[in-house]
C-alpha positions as CSV (number, residue, x, y, z in Angstrom):
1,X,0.0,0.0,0.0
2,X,2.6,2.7,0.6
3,X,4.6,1.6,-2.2
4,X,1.4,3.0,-4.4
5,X,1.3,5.6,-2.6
6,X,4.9,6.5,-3.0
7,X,4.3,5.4,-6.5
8,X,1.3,8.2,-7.0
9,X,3.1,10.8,-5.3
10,X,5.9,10.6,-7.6
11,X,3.5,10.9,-10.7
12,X,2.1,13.6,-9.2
13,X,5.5,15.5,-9.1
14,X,6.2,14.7,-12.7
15,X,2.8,16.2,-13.7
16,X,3.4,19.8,-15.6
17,X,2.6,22.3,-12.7
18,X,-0.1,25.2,-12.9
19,X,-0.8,27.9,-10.4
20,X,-4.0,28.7,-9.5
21,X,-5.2,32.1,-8.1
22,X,-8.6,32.9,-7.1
23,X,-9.6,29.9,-7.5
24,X,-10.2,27.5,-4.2
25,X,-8.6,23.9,-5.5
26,X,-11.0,21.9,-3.5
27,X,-13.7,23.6,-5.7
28,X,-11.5,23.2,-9.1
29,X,-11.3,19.3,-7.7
30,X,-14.8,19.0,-7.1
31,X,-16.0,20.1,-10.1
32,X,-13.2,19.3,-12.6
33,X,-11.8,16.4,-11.0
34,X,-9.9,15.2,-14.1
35,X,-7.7,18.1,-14.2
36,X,-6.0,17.0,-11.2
37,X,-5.0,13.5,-13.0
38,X,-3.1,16.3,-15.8
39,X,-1.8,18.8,-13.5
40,X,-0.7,19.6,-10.8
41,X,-1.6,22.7,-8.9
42,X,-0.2,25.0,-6.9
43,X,-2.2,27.7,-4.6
44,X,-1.3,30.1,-2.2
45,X,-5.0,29.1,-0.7
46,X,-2.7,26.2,0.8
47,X,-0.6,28.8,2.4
48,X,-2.6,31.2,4.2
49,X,-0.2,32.9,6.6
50,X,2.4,34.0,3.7
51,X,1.3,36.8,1.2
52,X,0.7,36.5,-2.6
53,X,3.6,38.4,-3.9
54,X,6.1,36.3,-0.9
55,X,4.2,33.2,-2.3
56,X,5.1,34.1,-5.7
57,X,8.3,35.1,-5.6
58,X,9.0,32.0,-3.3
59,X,7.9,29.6,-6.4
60,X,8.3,32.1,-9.3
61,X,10.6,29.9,-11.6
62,X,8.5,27.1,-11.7
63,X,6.0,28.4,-12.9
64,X,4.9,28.5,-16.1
65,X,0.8,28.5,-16.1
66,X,-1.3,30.3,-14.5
67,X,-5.3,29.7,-14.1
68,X,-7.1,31.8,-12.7
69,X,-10.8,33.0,-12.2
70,X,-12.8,36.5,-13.8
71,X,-15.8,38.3,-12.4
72,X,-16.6,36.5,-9.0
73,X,-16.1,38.0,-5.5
74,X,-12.6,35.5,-5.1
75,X,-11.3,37.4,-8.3
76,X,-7.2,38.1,-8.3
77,X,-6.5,41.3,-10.6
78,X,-3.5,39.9,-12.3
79,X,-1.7,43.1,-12.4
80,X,1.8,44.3,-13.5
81,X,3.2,43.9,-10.1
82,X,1.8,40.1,-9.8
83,X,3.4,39.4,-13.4
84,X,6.6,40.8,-12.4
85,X,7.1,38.1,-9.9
86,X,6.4,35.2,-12.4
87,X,9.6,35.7,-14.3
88,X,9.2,32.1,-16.0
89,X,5.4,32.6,-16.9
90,X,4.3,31.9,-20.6
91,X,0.7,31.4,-20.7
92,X,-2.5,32.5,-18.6
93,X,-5.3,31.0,-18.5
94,X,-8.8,32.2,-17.4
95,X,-12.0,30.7,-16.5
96,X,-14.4,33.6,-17.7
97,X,-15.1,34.8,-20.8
98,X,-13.9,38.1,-19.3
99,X,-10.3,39.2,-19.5
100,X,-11.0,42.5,-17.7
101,X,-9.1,41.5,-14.2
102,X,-6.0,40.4,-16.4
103,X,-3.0,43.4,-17.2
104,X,-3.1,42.6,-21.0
105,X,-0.5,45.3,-22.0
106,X,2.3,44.1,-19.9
107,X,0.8,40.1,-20.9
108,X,1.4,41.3,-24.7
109,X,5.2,43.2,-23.7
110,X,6.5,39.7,-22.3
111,X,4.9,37.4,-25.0
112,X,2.6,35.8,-22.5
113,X,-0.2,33.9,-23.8
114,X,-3.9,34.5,-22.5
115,X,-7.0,32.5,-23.1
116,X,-10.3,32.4,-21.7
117,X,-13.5,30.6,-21.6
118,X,-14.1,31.2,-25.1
119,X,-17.9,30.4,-26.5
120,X,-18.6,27.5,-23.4
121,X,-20.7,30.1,-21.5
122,X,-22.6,31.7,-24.3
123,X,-25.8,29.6,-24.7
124,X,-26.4,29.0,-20.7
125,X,-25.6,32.9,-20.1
126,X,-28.3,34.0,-23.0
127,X,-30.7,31.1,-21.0
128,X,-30.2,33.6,-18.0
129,X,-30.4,37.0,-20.2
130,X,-33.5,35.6,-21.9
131,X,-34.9,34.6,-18.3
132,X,-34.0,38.2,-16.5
133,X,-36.3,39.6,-19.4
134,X,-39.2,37.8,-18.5
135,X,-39.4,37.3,-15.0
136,X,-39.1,41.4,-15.4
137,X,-41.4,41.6,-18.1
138,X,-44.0,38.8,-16.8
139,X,-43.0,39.7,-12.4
140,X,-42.1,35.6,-12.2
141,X,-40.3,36.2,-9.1
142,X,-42.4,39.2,-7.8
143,X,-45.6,37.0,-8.4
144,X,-43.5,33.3,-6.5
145,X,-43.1,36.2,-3.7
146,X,-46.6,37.4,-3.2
147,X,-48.1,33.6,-3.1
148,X,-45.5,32.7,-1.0
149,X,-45.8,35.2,1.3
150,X,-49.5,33.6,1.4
151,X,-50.7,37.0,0.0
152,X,-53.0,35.4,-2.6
153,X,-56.0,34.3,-0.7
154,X,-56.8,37.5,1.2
155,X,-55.7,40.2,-1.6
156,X,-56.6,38.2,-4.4
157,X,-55.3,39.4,-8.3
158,X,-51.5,40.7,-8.3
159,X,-50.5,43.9,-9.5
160,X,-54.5,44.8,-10.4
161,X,-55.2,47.3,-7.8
162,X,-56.9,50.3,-9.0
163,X,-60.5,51.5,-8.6
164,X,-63.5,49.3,-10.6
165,X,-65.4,51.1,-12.8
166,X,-69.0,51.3,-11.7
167,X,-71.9,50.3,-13.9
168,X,-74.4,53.9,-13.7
169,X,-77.0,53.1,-16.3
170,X,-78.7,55.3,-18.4
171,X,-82.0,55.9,-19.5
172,X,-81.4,55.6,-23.1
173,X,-79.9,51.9,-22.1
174,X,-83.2,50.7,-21.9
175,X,-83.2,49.7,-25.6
176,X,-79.7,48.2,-25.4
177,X,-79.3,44.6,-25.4
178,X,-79.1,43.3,-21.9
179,X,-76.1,40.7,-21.4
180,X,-76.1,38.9,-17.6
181,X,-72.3,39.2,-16.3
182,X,-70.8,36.7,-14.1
183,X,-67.9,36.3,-12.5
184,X,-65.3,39.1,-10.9
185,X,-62.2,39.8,-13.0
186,X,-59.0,41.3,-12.3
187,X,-60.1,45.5,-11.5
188,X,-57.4,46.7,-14.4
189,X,-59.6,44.9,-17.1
190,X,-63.1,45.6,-15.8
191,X,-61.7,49.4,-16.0
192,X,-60.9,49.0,-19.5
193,X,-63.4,46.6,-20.4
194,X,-66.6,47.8,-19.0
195,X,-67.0,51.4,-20.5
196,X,-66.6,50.0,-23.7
197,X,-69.2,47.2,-22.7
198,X,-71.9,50.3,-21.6
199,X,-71.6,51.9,-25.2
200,X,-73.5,49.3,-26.8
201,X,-74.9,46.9,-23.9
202,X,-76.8,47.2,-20.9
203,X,-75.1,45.2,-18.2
204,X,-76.7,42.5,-15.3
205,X,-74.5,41.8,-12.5
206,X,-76.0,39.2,-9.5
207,X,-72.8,40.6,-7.7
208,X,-74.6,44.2,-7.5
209,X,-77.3,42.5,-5.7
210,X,-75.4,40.6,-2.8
211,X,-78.1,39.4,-1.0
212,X,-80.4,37.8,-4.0
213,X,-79.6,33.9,-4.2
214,X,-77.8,33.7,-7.5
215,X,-80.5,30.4,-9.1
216,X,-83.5,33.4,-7.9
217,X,-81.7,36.1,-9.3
218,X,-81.6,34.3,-12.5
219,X,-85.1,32.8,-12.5
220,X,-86.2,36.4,-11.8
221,X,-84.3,37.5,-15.1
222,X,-84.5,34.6,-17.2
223,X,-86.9,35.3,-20.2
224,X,-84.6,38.6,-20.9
225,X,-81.3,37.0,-21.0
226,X,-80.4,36.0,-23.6
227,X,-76.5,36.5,-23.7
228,X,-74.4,34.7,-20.2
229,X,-70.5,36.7,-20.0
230,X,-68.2,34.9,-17.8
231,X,-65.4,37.4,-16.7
232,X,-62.8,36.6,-14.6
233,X,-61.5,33.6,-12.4
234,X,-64.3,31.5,-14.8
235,X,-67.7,30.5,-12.1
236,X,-69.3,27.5,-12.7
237,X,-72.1,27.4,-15.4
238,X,-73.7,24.3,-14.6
239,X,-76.9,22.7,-16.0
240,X,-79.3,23.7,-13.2
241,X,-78.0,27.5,-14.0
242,X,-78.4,27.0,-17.9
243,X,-81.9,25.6,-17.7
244,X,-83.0,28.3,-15.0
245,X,-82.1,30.7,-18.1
246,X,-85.3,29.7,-20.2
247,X,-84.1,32.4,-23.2
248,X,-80.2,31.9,-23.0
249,X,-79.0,31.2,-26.5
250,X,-75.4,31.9,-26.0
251,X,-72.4,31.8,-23.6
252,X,-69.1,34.0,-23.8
253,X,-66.7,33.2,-21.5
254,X,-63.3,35.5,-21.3
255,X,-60.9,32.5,-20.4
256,X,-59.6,29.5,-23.2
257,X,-60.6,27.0,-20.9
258,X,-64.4,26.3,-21.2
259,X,-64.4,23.2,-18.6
260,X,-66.5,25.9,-15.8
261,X,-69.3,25.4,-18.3
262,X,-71.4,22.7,-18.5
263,X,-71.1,22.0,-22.4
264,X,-73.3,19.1,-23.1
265,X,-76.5,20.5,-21.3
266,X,-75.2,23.7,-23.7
267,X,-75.1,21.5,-26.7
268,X,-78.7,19.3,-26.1
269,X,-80.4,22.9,-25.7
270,X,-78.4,24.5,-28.6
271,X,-76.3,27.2,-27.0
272,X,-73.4,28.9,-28.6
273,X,-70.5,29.0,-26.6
274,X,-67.5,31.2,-27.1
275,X,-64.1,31.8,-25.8
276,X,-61.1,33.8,-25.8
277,X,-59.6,32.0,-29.0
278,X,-56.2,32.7,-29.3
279,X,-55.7,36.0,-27.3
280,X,-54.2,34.5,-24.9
281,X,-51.5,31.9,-27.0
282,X,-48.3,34.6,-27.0
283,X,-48.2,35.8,-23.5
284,X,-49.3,32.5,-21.7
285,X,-46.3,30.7,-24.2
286,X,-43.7,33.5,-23.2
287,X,-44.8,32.8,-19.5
288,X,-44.8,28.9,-19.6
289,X,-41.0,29.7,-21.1
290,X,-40.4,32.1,-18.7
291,X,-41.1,29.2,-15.7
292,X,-39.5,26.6,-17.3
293,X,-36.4,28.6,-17.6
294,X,-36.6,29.8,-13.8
295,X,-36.8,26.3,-12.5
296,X,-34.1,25.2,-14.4
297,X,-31.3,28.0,-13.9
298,X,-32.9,29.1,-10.3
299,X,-33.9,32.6,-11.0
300,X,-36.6,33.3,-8.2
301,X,-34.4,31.2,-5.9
302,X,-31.8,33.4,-6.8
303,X,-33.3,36.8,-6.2
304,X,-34.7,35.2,-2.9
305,X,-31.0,34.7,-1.9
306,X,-29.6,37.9,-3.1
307,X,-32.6,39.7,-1.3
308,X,-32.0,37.9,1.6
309,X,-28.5,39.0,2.0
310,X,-26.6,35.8,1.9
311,X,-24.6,35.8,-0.9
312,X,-21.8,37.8,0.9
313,X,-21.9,35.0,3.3
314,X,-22.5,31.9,1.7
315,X,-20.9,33.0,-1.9
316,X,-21.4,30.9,-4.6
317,X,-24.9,29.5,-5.0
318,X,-25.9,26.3,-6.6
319,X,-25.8,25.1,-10.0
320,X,-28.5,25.5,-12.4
321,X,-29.3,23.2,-15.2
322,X,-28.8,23.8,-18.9
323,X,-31.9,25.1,-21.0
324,X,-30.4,24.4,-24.4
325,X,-30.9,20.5,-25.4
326,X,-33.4,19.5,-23.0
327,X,-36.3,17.4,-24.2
328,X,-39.5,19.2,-23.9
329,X,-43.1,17.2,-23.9
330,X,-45.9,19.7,-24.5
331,X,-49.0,17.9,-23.4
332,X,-52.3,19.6,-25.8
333,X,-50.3,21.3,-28.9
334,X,-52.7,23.6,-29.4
335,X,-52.6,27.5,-29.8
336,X,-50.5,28.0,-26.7
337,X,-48.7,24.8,-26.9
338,X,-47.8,25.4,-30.7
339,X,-46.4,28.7,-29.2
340,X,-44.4,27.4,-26.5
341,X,-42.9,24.6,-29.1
342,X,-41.5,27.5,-31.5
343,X,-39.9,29.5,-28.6
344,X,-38.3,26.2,-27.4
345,X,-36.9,25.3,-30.2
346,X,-35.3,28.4,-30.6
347,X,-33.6,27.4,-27.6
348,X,-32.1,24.5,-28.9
349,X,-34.9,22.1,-27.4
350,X,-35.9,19.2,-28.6
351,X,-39.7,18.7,-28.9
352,X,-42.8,15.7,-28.3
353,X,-45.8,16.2,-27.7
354,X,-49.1,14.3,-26.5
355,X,-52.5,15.6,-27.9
356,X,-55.8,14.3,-28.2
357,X,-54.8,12.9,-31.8
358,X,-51.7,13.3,-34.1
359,X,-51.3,16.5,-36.1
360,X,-50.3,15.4,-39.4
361,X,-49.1,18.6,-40.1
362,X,-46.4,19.0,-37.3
363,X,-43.0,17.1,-37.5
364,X,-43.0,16.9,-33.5
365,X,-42.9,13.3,-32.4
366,X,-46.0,12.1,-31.4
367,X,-46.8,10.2,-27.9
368,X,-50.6,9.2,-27.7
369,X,-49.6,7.9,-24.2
370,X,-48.8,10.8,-21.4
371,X,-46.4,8.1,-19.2
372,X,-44.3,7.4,-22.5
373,X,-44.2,11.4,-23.4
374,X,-43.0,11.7,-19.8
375,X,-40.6,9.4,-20.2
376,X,-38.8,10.4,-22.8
377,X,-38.8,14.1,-21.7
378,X,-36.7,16.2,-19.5
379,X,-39.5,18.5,-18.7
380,X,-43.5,18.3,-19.8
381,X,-45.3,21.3,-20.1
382,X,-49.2,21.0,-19.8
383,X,-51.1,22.9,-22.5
384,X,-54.1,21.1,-22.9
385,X,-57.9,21.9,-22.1
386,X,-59.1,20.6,-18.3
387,X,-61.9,17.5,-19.3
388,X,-62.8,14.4,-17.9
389,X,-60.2,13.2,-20.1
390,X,-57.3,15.2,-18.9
391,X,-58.1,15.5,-15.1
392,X,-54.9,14.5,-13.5
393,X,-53.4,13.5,-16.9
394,X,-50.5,14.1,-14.7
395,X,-50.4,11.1,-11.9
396,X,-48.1,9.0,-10.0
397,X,-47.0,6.8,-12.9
398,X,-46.0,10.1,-14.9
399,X,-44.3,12.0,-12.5
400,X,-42.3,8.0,-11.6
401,X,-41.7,8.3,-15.6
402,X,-40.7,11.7,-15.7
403,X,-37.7,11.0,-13.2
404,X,-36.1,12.6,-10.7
405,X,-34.0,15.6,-12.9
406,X,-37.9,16.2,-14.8
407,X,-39.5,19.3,-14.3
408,X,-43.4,19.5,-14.3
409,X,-44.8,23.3,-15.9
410,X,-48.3,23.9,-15.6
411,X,-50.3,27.1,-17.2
412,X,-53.0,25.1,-18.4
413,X,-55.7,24.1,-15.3
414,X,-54.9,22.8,-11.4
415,X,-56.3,19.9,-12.0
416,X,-54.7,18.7,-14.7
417,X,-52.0,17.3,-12.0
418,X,-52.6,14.9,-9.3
419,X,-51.7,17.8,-6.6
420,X,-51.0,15.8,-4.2
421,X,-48.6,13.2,-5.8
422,X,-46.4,16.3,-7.2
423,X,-46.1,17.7,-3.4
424,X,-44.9,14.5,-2.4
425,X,-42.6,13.9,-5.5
426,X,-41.1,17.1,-5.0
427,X,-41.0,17.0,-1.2
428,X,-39.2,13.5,-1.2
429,X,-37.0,14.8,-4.4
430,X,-38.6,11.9,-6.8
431,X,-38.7,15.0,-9.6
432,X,-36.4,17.7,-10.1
433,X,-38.5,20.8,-10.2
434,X,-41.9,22.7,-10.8
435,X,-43.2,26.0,-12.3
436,X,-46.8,26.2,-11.4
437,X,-49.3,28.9,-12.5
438,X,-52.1,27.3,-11.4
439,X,-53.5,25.2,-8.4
440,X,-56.1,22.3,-7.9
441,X,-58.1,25.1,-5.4
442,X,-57.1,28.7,-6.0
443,X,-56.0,30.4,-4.4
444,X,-55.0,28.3,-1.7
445,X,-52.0,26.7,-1.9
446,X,-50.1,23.5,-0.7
447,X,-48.6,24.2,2.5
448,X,-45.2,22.4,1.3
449,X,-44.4,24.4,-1.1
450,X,-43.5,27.4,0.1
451,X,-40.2,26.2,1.9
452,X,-39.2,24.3,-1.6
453,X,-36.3,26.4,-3.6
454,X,-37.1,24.4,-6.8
455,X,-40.7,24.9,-7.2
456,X,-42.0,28.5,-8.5
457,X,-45.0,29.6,-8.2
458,X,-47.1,32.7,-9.6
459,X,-51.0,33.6,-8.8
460,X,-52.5,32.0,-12.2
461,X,-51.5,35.1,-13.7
462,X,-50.1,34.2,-17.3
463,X,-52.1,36.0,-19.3
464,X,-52.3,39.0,-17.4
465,X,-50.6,41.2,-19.9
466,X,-52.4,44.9,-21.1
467,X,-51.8,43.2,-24.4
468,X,-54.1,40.6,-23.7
469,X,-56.5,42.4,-21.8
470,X,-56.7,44.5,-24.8
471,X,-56.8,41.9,-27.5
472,X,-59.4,40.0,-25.4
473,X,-62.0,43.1,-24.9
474,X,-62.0,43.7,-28.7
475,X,-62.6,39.8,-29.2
476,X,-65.4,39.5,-26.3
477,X,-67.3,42.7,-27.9
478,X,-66.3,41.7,-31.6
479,X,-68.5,38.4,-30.5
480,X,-71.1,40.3,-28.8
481,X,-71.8,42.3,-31.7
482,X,-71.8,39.3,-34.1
483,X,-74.6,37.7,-32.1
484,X,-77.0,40.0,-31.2
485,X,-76.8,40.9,-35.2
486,X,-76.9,37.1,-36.4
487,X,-73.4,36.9,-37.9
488,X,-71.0,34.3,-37.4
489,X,-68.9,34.0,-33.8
490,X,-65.5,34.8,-34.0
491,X,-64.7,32.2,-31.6
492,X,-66.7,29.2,-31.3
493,X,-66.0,26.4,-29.2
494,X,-66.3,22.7,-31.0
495,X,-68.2,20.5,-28.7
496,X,-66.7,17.8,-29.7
């Protein structure tokens, strides 16, 4: 045994020697533990009561290489004075892409050579660039704070606080056609949205008349109605509501998802139904990025450390995880799922998908089972509609599938996951992460969440853009308009 020890210390001592400055070597052998079977490296770390220049100077003729580090907070400005002790030096090497810290006039007067980290950091530093932007843009970490901070419940809609507009009819509304309203959305698009509404339309709210039950109100109402609006967090339209409304021929609702509406009593008594199309597709796809990018590279986590002031004390945080070459399983490759593919791939991803049937005009692969989509992806993304189909598409056997480095995203409907086996996955570390917009029972929240650093979480606010609150207003009164003058709905929803 000693005799291969004596043996390994000798290779070691013919290995070429490199010194390394502001860089800890048990880090540089934790991380790149090969280098130390090529090298062998010599720090001034390991000598903490002599200076650097004494250091230097002490084993300046030996030395040849230097490695050092750019842009952290252990960063050695390799300066005239720190050159002028390595008489023997020919090359420097650095481990950023920056070469800011490194005196590269007096490098060029002695001939020494300088690399750095080249292209290596490029893609995984746009990843973060691309990330900043829209947890800015979209508030991804500001929104993770305010339902963490259990904010959600008791103030409700994030961001949205300015004063509702109040419905004051008129006497000339009296010949306006009269639309029942239902539901309470977020106060910045009621603002915008009702004054247009009360150009053309007389509005009936139950929620102005708090203490009529809402099947009375209705029955009260019900041979003028002819028009249902669901606004907001979507209520439930269910069949006893629908055949209270004796008149009700159609049904807009403001959200993509329709499943808050009873749709077969809809389609045995002929209603229309409507929804917000494709309004929505951009910003909920640019969100659904925007999550799966901070649960892999850590942004929220990040700004919760920073903010907390640790990062002087603790340093270096933890590693993130690659964005570029993951494989990406959009479940329902829809509108917003079709968008969320082409930003993807612009990432470098690689994409599947699971829908309903194959598209035969996408190249994607195709999974028509969710378990083999899952396992086959880094990361599924859940898109699709919320049916009896799809409710808890995402179970036990997918989240086993999906593995313990796979990442669950969720902008489509709560209950499209199994709540409950996702907090224990992620709890007991059986999956690698979650970005969730939405929740099996809004806006309350799994208590084990909150403590978990690799699950964000925003107040199912993906769409809530001005962009989309304008798009969607011109839609919902664009349909409005079609229907009380018999034309053609911009958006209908297939029943099938």
């Amino acid at each position: 045994m000693a005799e291969e020890e004596l043996k390994h210390e000798h290779h070691k001592q013919d290995l070429p020697l490199v010194l390394l400055l502001g860089l800890d070597p048990c880090s540089v052998e934790k991380f790149f533990p090969e280098l130390f079977n090529k090298f062998r490296f010599l720090s001034p770390y390991e000598f903490p009561a002599i200076s650097i220049n004494q250091f230097l100077k002490t084993n300046a003729r030996s030395i040849k290489v230097l490695l050092c580090e750019g842009g952290g907070e252990a960063t050695i400005p390799i300066n005239s004075d720190i050159l002028n002790c390595l008489p023997s030096l020919e090359c420097i090497v650095s481990a950023s892409a920056g070469v800011n810290h490194i005196d590269l006039t007096e490098s060029k007067r002695r001939g020494i050579v300088v690399t750095n980290a080249g292209t290596v950091f490029s893609e995984d530093v746009a990843d973060c660039a691309v990330a900043l932007l829209l947890d800015v843009l979209r508030r991804i970490s500001a929104s993770d704070r305010y339902v963490r901070s259990r904010l959600w419940p008791s103030k409700g809609e994030y961001l949205l606080e300015v004063e509702i507009f109040q419905n004051h009819e008129e006497n000339d509304q009296q010949q306006r056609p009269l639309i029942l309203v239902l539901g309470q959305a977020p106060q910045k698009f009621l603002q915008v949205f009702f004054p247009k509404l009360l150009q053309n339309f007389r509005l009936l709210r139950p929620s102005d008349y708090p203490t009529v039950p809402i099947l009375e109100f209705l029955k009260t109402h019900a041979q003028s109605i002819e028009t249902l609006l669901c606004i907001g967090p979507p209520p439930p339209v269910t069949s006893d509501m629908i055949q209270s409304l004796s008149s009700l021929k159609c049904i807009m609702s403001t959200s993509a998802g329709v499943n808050h509406i009873d749709l077969t009593e809809c389609k045995c008594k002929g209603i229309s139904v409507t929804n917000a199309g494709n309004v929505f597709s951009e910003d909920v796809a640019d969100y659904a990025v925007g999550l799966l990018v901070d649960v892999l590279r850590k942004v929220s986590a990040s700004d919760r450390y920073v903010k907390s002031r640790l990062w002087p004390l603790k340093r270096e945080y933890q590693l993130g995880s690659k964005v570029g070459g993951k494989r990406i399983g959009i479940i329902g490759l829809g509108s917003i799922g079709s968008e969320v593919a082409k930003r993807l791939q612009a990432f470098g991803c690689s994409i599947a998908y699971n829908s309903r049937k194959k598209k035969e005009s996408v190249s994607f692969p195709y999974f028509p089972n969710v378990t083999n989509l899952a396992a086959n992806s880094d990361a599924l993304i859940l898109c699709c509609a919320l049916t009896n189909e799809t409710y808890h598409i995402i179970n036990k056997d997918v989240l086993s599938a999906l593995g313990k480095e796979g990442v669950v995203i969720n902008i489509g409907r709560g209950a499209l996951v199994d709540e409950k086996e996702l907090v224990h996955c992620l709890v007991q570390g059986e999956i690698g992460g979650a970005g969730l917009d939405v929740f099996e029972n809004e806006p309350n929240v799994p208590k084990e969440l909150f403590e978990l650093d690799n699950v964000v979480m925003t107040p199912h606010s993906a769409v809530l853009t001005p962009e989309s609150f304008s798009a969607l207003h011109e839609l919902t009164i664009a349909n409005l308009e079609a229907f009380f003058s018999n034309k053609p709905l911009l958006s209908p929803v297939n029943y099938e």
